[in-house]
C-alpha atoms as one frame of an Amber mdcrd trajectory, in Angstrom:
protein
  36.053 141.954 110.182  39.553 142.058 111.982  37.224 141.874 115.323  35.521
 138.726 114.143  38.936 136.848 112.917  40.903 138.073 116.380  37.692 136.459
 118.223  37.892 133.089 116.075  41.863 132.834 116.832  41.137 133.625 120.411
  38.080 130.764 119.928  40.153 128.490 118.291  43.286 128.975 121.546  40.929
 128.276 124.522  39.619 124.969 122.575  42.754 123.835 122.138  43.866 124.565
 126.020  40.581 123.635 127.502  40.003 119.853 125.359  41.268 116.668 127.088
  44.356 115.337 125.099  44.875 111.662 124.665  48.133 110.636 126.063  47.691
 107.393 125.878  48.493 106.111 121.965  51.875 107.798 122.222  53.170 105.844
 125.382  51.716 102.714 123.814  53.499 103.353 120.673  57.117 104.505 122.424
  56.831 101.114 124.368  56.987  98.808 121.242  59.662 100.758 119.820  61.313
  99.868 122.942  60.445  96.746 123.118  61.339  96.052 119.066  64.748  97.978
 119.712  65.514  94.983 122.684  64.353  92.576 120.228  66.489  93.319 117.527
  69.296  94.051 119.388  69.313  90.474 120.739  68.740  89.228 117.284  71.930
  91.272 116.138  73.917  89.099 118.640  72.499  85.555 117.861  72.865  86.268
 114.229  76.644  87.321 114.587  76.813  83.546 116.788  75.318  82.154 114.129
  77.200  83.460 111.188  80.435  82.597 113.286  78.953  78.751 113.183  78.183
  78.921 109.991  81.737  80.308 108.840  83.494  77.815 110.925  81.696  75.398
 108.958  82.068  76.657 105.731  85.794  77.104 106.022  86.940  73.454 107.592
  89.228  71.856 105.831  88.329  68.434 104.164  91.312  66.888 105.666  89.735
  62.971 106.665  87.023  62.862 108.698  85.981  66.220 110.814  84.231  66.254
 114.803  81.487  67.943 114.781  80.662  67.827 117.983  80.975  71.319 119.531
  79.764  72.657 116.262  76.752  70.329 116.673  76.050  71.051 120.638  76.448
  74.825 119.513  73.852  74.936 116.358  71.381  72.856 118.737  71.841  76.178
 121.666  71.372  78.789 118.876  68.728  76.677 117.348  66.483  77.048 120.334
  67.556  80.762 120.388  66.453  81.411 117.154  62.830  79.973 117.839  62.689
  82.061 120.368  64.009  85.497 118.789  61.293  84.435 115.626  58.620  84.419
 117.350  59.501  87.687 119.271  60.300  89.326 115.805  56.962  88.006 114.589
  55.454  89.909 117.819  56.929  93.592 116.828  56.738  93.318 112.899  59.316
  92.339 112.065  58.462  89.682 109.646  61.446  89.464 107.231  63.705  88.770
 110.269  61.259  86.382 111.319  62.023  84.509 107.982  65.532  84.377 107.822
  65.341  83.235 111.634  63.156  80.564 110.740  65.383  79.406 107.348  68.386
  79.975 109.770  66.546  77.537 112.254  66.211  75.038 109.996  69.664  74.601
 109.141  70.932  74.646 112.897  68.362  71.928 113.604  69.759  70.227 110.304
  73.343  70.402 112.126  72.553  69.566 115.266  70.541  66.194 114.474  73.246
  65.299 112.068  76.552  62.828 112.760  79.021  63.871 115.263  81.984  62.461
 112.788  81.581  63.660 109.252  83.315  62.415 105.746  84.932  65.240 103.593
  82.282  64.493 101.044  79.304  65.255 103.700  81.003  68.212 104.598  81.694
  69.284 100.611  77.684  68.847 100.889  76.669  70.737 104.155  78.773  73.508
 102.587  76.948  73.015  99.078  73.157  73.283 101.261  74.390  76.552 102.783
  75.794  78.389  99.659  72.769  77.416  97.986  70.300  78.774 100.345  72.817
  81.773 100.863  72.175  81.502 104.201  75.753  82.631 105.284  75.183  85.775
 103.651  71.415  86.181 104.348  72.560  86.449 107.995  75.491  88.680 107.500
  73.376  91.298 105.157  70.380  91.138 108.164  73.160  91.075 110.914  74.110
  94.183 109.154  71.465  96.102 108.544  69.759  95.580 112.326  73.056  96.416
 113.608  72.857  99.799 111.871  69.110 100.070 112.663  69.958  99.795 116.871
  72.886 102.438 116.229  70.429 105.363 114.383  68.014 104.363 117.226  70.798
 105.305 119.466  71.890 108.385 118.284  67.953 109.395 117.821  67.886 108.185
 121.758  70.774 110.553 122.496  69.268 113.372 120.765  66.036 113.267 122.475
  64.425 112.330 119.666  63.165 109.012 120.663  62.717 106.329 118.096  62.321
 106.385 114.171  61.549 104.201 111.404  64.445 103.098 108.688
């Protein structure tokens, strides 16, 4: 009996060494956590542009009439941006980012087709539109929460570990 189990181990070894491995899912699979990792590190940044927008606008004082105009030529830049970074989250998975990108989209498109010169009670409004949407803080929480999913992807980098879900 001890013959027939040492023969079956022995069996079992030279199967194992002499069968073909696949290689191939695990490089695919490493790639587009690289590739994700890129993605949401870029997203990281144009949400912290964009939350820096969107608190500049929140916090303006309603002093007369305010110039919108760098605020307007800057929401139409990360507007494009964001199209952009959507569709590349919708590429790796990542479909909640793609929906705050697309909500944040809309109101940088909103901001950039708007007036250059704007009454305090427009801007009481814009502000009313993006507490009520909570987009401010919709992009501070996911600005947030990427930038803490890049740095564990880091340290798992560091340690040899490669990537790893959150």
């Amino acid at each position: 009996m001890a013959a027939t189990v040492v023969l079956l181990v022995l069996a079992a070894f030279l199967a194992g060494r002499m069968l073909p491995r696949s290689q191939t899912p695990e490089v695919a699979s490493r790639a587009l956590d690289g590739r994700e990792r890129i993605v949401l590190m870029t997203v990281a940044g144009h949400l912290e542009r964009s939350e820096l927008l969107l608190l500049e606008l929140a916090n303006t004082p309603d002093y007369g009439d305010v110039d919108l105009s760098i605020e307007r030529r800057l929401a139409r830049q990360l507007g494009s941006e964001s199209r952009l970074y959507r569709q590349a989250a919708s590429q790796v998975g990542q479909a909640d980012v793609a929906a705050l990108l697309e909500q944040l989209e809309r109101v940088l498109l909103e901001l950039s087709q708007g007036p250059q010169m704007i009454s305090p009670d427009d801007m009481g409004e814009l502000r009313l539109r993006l507490d009520e949407g909570d987009v401010l803080f919709k992009v501070r929480v996911l600005g947030s929460r990427i930038r803490q999913q890049v740095r564990a992807g880091e340290h798992d980098y560091a340690n040899g570990d490669g990537p790893r879900e959150i």
